[in-house]
PDBQT receptor file of N, H, CA, C and O in Angstrom, charges set to zero:
ATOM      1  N   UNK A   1      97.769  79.591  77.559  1.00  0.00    +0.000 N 
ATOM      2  CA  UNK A   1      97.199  80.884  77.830  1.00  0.00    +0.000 C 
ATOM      3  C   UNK A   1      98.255  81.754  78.497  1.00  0.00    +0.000 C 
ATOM      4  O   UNK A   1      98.953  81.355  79.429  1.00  0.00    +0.000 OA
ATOM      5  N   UNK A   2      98.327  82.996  77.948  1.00  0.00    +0.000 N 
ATOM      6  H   UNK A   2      97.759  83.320  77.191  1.00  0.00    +0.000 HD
ATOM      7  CA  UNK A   2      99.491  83.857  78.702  1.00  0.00    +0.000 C 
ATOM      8  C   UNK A   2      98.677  84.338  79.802  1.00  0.00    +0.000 C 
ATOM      9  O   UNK A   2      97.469  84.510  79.964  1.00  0.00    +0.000 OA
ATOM     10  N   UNK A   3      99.597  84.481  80.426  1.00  0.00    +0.000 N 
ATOM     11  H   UNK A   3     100.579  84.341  80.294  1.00  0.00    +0.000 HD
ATOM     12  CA  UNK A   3      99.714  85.525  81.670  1.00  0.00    +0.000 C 
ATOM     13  C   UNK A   3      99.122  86.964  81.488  1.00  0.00    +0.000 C 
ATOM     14  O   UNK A   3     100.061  87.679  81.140  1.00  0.00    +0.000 OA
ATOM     15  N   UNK A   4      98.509  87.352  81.534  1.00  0.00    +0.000 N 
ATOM     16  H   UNK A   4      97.746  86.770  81.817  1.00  0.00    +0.000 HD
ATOM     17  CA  UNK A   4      98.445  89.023  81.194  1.00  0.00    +0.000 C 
ATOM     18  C   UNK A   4      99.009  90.014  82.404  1.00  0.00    +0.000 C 
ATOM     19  O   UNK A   4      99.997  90.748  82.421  1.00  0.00    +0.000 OA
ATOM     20  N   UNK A   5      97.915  89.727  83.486  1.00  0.00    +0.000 N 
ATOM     21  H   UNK A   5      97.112  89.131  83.472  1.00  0.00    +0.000 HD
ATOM     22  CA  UNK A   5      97.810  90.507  85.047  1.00  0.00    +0.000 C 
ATOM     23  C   UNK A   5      96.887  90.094  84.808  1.00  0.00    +0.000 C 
ATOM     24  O   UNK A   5      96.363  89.493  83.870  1.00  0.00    +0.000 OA
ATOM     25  N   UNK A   6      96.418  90.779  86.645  1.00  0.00    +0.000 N 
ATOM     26  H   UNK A   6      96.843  91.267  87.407  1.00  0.00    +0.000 HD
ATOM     27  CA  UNK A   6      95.384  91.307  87.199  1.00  0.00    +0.000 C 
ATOM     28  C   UNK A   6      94.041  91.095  86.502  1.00  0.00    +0.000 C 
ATOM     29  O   UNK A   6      93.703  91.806  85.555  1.00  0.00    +0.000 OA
ATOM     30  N   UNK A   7      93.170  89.966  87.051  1.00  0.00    +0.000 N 
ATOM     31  H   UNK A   7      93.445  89.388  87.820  1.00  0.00    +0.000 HD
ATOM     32  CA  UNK A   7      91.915  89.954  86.462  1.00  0.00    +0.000 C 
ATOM     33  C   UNK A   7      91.019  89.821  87.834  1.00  0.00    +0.000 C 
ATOM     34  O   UNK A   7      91.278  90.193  88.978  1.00  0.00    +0.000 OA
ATOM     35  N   UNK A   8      89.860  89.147  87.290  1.00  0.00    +0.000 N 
ATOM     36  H   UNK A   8      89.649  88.845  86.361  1.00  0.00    +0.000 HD
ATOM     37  CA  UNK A   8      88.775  88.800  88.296  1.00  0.00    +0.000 C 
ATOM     38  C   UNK A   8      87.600  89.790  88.230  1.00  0.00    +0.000 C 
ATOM     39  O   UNK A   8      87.141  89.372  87.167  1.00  0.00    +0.000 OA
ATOM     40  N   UNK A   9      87.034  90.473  88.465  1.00  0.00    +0.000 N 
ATOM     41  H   UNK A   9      87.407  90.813  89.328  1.00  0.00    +0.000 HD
ATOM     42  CA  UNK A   9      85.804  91.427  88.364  1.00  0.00    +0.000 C 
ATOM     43  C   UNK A   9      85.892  92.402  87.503  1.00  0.00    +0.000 C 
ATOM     44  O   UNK A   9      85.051  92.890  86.749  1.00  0.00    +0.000 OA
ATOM     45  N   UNK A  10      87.239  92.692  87.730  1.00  0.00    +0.000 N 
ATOM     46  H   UNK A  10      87.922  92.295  88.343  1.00  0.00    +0.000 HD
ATOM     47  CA  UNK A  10      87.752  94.253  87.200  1.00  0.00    +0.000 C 
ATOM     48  C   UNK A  10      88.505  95.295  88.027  1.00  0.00    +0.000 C 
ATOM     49  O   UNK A  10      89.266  96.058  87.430  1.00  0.00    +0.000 OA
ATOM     50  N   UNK A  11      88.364  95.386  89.290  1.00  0.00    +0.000 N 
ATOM     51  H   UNK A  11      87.746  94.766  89.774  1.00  0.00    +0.000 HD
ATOM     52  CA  UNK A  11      88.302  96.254  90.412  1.00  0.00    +0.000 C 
ATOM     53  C   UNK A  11      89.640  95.710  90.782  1.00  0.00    +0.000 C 
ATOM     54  O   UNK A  11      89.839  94.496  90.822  1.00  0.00    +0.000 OA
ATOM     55  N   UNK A  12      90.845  96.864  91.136  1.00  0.00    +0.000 N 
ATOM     56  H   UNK A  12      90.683  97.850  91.104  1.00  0.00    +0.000 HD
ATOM     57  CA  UNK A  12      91.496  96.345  91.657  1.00  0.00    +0.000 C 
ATOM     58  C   UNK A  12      92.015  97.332  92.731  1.00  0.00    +0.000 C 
ATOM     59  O   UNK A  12      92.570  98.332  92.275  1.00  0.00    +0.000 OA
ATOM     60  N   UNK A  13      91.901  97.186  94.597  1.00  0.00    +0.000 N 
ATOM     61  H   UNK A  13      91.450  96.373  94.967  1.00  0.00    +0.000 HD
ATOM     62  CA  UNK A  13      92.293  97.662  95.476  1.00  0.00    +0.000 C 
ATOM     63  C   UNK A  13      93.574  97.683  96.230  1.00  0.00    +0.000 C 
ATOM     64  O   UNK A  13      94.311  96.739  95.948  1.00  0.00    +0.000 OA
ATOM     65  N   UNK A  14      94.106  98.663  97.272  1.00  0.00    +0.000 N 
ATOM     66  H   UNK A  14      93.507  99.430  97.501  1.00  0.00    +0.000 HD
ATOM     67  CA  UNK A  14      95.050  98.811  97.621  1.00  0.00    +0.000 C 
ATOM     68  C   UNK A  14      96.628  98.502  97.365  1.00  0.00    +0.000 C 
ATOM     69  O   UNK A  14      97.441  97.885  98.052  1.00  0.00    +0.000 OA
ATOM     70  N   UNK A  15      96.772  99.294  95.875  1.00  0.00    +0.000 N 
ATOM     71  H   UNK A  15      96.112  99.796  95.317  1.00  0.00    +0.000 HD
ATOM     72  CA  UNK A  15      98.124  99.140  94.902  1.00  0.00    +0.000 C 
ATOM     73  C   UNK A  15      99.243  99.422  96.533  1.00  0.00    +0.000 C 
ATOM     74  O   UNK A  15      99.127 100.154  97.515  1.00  0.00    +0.000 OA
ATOM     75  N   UNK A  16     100.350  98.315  96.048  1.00  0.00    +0.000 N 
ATOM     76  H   UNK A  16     100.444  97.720  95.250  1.00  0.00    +0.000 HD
ATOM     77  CA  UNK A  16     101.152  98.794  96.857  1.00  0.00    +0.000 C 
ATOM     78  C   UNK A  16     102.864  98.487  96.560  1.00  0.00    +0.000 C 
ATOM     79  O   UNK A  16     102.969  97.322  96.176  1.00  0.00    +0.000 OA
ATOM     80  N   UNK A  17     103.896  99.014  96.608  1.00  0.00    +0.000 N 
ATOM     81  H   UNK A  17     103.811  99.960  96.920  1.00  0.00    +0.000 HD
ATOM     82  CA  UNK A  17     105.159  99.262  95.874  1.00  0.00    +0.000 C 
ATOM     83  C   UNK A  17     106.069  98.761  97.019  1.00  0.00    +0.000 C 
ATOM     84  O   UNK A  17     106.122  99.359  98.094  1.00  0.00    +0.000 OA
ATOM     85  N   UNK A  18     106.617  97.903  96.818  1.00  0.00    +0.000 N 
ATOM     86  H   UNK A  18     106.574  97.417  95.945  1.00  0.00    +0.000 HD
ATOM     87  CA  UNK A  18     107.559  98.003  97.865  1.00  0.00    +0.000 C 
ATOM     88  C   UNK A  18     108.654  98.943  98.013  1.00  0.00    +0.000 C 
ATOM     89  O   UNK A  18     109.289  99.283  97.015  1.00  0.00    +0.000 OA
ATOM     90  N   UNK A  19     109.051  99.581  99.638  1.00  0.00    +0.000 N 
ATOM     91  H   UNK A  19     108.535  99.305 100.449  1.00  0.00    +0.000 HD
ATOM     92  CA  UNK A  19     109.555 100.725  99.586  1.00  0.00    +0.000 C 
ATOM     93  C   UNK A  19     111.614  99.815  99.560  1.00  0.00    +0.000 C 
ATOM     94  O   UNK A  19     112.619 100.512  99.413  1.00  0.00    +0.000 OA
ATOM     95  N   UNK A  20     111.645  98.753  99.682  1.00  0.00    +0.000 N 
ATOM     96  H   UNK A  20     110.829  98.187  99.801  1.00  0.00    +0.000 HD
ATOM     97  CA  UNK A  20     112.326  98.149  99.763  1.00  0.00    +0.000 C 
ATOM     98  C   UNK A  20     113.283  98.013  98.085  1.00  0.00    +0.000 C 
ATOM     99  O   UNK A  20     114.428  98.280  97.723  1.00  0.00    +0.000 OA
ATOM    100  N   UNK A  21     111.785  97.333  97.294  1.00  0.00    +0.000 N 
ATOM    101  H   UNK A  21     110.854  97.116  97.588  1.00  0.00    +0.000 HD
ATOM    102  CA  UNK A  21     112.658  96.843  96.144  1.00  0.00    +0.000 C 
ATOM    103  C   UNK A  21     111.210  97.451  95.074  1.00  0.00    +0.000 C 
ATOM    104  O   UNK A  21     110.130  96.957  95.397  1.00  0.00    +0.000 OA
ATOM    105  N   UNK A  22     111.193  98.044  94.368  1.00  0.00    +0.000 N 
ATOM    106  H   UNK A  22     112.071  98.445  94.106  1.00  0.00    +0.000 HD
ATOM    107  CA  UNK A  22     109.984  98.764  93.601  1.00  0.00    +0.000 C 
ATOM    108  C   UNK A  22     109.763  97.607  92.862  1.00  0.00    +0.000 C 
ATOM    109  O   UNK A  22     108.629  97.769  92.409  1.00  0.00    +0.000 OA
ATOM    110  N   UNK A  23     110.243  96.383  92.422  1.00  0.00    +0.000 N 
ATOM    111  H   UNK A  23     111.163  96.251  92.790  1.00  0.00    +0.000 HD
ATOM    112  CA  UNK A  23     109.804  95.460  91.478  1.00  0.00    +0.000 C 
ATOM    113  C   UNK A  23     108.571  94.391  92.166  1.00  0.00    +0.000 C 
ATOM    114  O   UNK A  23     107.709  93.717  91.602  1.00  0.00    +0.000 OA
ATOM    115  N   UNK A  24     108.826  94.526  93.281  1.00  0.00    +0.000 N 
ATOM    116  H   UNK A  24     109.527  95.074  93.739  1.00  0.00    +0.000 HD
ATOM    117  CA  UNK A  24     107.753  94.018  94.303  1.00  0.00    +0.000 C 
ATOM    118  C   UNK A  24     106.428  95.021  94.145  1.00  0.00    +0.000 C 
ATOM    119  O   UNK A  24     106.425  96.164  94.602  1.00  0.00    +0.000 OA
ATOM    120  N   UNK A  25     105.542  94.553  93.584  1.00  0.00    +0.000 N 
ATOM    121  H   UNK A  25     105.545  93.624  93.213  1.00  0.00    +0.000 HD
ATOM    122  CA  UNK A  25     104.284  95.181  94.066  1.00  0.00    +0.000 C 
ATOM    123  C   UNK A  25     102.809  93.942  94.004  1.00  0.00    +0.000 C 
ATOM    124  O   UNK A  25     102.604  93.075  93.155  1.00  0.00    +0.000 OA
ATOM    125  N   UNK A  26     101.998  94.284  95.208  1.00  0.00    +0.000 N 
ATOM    126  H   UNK A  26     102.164  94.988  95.898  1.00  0.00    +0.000 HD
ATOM    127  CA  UNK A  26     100.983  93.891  95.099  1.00  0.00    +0.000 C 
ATOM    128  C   UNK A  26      99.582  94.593  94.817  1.00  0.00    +0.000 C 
ATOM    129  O   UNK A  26      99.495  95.798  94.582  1.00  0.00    +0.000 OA
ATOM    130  N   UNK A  27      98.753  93.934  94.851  1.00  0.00    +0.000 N 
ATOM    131  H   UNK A  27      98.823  92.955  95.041  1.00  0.00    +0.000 HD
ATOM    132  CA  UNK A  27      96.986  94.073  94.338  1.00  0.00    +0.000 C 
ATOM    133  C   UNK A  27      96.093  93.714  95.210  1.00  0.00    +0.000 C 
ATOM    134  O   UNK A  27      96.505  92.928  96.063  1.00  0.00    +0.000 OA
ATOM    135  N   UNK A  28      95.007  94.029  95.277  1.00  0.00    +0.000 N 
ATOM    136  H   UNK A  28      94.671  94.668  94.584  1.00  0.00    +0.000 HD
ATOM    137  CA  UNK A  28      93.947  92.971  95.730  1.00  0.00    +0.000 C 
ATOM    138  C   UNK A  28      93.086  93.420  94.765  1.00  0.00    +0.000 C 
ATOM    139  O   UNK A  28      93.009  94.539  94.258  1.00  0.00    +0.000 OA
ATOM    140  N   UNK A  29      92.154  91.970  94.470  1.00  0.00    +0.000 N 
ATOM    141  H   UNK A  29      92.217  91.061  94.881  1.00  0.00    +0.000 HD
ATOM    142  CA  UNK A  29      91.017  92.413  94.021  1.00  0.00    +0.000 C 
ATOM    143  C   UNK A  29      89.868  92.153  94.093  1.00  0.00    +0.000 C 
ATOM    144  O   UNK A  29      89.707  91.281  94.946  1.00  0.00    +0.000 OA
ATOM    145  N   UNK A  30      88.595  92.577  93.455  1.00  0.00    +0.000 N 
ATOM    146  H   UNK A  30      88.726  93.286  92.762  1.00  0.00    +0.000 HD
ATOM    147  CA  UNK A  30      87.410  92.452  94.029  1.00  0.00    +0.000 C 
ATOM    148  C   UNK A  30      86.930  91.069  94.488  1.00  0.00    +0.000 C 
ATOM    149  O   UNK A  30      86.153  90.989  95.440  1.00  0.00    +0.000 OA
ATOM    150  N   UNK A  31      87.282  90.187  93.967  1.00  0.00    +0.000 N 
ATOM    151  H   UNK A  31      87.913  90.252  93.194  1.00  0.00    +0.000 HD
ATOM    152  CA  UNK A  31      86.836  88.876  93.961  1.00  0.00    +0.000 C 
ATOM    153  C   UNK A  31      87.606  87.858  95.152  1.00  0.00    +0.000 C 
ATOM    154  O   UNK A  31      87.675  86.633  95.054  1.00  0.00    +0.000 OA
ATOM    155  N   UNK A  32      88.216  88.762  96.406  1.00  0.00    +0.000 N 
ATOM    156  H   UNK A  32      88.160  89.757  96.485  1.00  0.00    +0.000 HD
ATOM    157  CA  UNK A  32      89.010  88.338  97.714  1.00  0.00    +0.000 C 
ATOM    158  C   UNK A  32      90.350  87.657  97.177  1.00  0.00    +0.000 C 
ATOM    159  O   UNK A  32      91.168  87.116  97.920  1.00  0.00    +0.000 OA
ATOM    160  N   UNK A  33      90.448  87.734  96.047  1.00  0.00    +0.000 N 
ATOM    161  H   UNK A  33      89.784  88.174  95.443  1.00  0.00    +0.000 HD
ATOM    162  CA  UNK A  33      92.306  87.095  95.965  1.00  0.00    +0.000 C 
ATOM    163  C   UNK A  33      92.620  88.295  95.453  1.00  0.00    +0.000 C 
ATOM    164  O   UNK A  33      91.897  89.133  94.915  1.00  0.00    +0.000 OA
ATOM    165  N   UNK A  34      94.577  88.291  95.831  1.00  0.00    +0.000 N 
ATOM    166  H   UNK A  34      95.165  87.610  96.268  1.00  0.00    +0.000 HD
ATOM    167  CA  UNK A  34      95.383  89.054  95.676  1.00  0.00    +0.000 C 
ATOM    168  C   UNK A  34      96.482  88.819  94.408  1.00  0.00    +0.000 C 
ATOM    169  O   UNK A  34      96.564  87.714  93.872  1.00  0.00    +0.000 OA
ATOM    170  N   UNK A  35      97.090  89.650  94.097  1.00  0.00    +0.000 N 
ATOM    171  H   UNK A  35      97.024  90.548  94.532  1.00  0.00    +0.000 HD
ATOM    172  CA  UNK A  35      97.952  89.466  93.324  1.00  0.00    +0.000 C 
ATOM    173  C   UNK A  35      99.634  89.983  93.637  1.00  0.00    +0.000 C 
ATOM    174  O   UNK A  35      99.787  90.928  94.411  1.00  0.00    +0.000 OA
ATOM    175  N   UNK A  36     100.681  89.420  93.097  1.00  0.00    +0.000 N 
ATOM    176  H   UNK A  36     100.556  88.652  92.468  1.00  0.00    +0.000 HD
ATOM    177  CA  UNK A  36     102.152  89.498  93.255  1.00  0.00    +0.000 C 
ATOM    178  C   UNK A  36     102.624  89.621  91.829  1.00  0.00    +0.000 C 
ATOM    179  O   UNK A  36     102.344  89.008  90.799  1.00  0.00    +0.000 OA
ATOM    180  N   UNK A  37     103.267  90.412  92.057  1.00  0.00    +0.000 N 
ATOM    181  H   UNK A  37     103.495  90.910  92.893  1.00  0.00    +0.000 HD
ATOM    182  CA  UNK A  37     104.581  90.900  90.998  1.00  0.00    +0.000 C 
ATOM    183  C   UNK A  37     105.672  91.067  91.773  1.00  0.00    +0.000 C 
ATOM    184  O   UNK A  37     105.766  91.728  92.807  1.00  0.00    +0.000 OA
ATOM    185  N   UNK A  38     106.835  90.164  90.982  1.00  0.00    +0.000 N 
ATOM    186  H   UNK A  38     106.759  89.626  90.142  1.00  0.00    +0.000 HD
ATOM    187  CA  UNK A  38     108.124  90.246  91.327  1.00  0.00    +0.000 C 
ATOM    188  C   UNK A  38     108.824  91.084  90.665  1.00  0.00    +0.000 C 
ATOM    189  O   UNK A  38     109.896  91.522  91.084  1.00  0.00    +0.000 OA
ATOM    190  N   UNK A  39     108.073  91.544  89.074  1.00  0.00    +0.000 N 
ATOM    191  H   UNK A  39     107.203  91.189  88.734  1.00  0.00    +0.000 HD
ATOM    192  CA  UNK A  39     108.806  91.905  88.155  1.00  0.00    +0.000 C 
ATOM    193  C   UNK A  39     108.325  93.317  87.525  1.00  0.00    +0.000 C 
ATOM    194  O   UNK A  39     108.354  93.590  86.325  1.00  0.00    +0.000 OA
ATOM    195  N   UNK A  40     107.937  94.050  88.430  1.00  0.00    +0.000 N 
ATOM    196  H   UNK A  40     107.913  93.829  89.405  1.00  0.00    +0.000 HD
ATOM    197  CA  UNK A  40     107.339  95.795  88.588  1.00  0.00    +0.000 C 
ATOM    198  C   UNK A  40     106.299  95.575  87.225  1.00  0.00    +0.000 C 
ATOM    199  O   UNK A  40     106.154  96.218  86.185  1.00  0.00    +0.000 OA
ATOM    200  N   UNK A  41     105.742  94.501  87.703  1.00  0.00    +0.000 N 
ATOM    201  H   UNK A  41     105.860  93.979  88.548  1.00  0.00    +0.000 HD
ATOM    202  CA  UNK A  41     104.158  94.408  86.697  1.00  0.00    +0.000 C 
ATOM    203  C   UNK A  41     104.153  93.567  85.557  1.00  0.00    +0.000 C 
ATOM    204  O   UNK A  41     103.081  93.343  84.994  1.00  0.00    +0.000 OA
ATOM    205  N   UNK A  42     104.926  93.205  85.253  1.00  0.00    +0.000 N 
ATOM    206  H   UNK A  42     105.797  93.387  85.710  1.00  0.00    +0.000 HD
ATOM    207  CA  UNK A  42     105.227  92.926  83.441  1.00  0.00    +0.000 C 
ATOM    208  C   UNK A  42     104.477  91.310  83.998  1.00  0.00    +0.000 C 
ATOM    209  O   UNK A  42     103.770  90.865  83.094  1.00  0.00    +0.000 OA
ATOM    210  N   UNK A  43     104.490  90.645  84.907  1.00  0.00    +0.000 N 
ATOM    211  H   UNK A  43     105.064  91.007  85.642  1.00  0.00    +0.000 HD
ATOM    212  CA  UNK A  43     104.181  89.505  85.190  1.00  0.00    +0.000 C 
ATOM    213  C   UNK A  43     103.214  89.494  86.614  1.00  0.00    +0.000 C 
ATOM    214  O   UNK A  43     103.171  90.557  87.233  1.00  0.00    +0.000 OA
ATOM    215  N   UNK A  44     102.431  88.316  87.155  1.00  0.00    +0.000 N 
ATOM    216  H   UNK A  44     102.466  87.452  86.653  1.00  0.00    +0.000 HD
ATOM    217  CA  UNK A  44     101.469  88.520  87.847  1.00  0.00    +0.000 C 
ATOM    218  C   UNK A  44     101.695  86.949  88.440  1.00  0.00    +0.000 C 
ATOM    219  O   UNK A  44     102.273  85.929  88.064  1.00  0.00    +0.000 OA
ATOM    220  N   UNK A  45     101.005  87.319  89.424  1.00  0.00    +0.000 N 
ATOM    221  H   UNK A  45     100.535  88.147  89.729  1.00  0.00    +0.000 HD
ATOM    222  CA  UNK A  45     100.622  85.618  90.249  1.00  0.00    +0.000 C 
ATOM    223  C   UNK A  45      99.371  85.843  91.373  1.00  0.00    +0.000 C 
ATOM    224  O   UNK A  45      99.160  86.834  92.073  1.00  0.00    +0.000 OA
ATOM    225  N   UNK A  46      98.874  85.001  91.321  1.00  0.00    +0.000 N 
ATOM    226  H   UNK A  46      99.046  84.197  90.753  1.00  0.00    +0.000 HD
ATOM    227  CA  UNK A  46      97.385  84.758  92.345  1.00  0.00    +0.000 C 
ATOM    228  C   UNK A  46      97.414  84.236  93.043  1.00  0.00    +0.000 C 
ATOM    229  O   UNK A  46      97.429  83.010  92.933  1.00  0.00    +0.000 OA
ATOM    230  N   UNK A  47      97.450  85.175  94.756  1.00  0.00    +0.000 N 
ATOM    231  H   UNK A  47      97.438  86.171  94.846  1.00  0.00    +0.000 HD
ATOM    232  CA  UNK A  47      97.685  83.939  95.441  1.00  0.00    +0.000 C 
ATOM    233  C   UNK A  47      96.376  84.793  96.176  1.00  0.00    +0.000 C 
ATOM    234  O   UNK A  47      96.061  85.983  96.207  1.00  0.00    +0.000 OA
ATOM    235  N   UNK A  48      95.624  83.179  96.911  1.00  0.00    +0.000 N 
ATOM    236  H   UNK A  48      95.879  82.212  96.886  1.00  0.00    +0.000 HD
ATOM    237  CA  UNK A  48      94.379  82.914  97.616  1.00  0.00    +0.000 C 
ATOM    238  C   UNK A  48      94.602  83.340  99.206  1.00  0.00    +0.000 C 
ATOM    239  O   UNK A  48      95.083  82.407  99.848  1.00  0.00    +0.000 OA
ATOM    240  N   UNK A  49      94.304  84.816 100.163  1.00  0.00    +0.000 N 
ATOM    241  H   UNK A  49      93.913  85.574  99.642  1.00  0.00    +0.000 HD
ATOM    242  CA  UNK A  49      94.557  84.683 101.275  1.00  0.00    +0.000 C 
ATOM    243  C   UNK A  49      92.983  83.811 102.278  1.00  0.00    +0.000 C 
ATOM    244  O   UNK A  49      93.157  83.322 103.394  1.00  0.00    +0.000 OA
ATOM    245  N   UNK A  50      91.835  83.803 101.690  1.00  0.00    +0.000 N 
ATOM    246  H   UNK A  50      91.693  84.200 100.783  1.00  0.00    +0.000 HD
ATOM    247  CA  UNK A  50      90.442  83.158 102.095  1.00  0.00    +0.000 C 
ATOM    248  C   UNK A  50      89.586  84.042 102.924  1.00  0.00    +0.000 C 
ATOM    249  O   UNK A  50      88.544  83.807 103.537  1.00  0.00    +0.000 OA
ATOM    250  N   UNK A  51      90.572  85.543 102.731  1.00  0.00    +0.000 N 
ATOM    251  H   UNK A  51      91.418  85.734 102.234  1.00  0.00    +0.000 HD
ATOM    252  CA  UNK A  51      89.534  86.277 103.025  1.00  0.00    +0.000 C 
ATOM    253  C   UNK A  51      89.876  87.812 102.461  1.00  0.00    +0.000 C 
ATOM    254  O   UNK A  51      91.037  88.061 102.137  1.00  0.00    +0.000 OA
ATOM    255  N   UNK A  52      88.889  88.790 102.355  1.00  0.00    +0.000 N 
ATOM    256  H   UNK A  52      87.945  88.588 102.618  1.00  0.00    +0.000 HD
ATOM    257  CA  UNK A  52      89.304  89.790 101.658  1.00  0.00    +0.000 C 
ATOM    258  C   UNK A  52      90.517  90.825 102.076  1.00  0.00    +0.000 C 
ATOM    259  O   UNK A  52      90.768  91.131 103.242  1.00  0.00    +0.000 OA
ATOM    260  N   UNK A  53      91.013  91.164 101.267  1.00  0.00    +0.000 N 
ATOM    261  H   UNK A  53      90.809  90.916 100.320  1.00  0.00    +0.000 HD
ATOM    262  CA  UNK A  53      92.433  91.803 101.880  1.00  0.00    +0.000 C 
ATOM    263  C   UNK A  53      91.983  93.407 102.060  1.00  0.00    +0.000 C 
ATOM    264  O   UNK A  53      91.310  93.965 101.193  1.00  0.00    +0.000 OA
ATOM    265  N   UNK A  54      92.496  94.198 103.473  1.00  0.00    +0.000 N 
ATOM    266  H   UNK A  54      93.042  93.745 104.177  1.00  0.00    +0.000 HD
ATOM    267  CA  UNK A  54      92.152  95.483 103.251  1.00  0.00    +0.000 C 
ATOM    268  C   UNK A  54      93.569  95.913 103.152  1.00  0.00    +0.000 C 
ATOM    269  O   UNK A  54      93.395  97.120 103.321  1.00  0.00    +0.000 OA
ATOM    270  N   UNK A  55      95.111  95.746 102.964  1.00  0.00    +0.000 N 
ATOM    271  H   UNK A  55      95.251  94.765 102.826  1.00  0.00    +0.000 HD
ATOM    272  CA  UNK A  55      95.579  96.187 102.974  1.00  0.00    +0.000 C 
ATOM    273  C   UNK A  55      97.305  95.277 103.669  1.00  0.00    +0.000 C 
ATOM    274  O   UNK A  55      97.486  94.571 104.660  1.00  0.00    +0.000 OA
ATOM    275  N   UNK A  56      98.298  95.781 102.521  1.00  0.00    +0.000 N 
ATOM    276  H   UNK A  56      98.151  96.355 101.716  1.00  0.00    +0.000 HD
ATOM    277  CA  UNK A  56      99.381  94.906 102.672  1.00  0.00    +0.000 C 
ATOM    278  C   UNK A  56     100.984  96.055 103.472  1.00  0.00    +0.000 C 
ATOM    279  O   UNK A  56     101.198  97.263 103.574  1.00  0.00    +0.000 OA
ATOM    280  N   UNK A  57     101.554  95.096 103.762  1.00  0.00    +0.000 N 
ATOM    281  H   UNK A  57     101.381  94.114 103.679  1.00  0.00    +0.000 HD
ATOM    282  CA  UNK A  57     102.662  95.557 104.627  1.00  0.00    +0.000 C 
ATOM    283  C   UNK A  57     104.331  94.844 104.029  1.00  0.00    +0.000 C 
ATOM    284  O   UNK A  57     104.656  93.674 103.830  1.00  0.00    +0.000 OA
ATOM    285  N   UNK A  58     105.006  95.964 103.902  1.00  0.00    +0.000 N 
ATOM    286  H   UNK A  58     104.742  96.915 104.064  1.00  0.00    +0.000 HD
ATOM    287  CA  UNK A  58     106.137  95.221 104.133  1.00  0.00    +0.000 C 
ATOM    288  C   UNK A  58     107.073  95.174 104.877  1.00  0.00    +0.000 C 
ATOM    289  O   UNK A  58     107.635  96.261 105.004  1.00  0.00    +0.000 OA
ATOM    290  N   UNK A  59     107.608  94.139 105.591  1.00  0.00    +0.000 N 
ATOM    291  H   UNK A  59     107.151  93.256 105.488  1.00  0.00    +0.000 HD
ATOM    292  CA  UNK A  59     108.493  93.698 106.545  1.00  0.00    +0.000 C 
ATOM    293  C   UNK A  59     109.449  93.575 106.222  1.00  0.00    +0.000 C 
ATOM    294  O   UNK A  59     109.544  92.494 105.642  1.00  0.00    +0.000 OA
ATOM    295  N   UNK A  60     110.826  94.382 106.261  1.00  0.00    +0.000 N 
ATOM    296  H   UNK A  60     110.750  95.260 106.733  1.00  0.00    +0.000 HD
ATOM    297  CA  UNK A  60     112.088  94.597 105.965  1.00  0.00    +0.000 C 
ATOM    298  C   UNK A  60     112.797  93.317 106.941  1.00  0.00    +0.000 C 
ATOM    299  O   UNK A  60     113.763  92.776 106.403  1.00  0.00    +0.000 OA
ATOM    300  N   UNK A  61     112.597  93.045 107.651  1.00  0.00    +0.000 N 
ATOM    301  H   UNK A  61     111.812  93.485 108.088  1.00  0.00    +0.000 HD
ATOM    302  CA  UNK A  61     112.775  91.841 108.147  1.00  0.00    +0.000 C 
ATOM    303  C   UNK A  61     112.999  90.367 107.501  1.00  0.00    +0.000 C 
ATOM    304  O   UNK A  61     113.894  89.543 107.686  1.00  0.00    +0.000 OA
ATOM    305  N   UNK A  62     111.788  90.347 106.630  1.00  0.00    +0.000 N 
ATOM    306  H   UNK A  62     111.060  91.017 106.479  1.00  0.00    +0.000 HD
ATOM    307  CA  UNK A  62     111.490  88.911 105.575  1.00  0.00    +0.000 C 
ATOM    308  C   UNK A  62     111.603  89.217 104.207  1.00  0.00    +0.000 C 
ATOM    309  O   UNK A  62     110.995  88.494 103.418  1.00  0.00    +0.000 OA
ATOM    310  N   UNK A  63     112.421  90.369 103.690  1.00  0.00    +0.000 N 
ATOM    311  H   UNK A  63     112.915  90.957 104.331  1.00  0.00    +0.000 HD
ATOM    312  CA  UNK A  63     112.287  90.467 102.216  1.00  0.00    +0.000 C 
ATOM    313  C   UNK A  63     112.631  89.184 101.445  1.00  0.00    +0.000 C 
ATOM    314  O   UNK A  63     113.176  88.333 102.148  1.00  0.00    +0.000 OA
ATOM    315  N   UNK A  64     112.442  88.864 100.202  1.00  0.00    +0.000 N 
ATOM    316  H   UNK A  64     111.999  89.556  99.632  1.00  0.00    +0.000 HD
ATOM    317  CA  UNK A  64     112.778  88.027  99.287  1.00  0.00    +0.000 C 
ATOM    318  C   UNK A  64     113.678  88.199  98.981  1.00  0.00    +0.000 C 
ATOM    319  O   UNK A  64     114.176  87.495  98.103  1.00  0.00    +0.000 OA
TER     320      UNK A  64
């Protein structure tokens, strides 16, 4: 099964770009998991925080 993106309900909250590296962006979505792109969207990953996300940060400190 490919990869597409972003699934789960449909709904997806607080898009965010990193001001660092634009290929970084995350998601959240309705269903309390989030999503990662390393690769300014073309690819996706799900990761589980166990509770709903209102909103992401980036720390120039810990970039990748």
């Amino acid at each position: 099964m490919a990869n597409l993106g972003p699934g789960g309900g449909g709904a997806q909250f607080y898009p965010a770009v990193s001001p660092h590296n634009p290929s970084l962006v995350l998601v959240a979505c309705d269903m309390t998991g989030a999503y990662i792109s390393r690769d300014g969207g073309n690819s996706w990953r799900l990761f589980e925080l166990r509770s709903p996300v209102r909103f992401f940060e980036f720390d120039p400190l810990t970039l990748p």
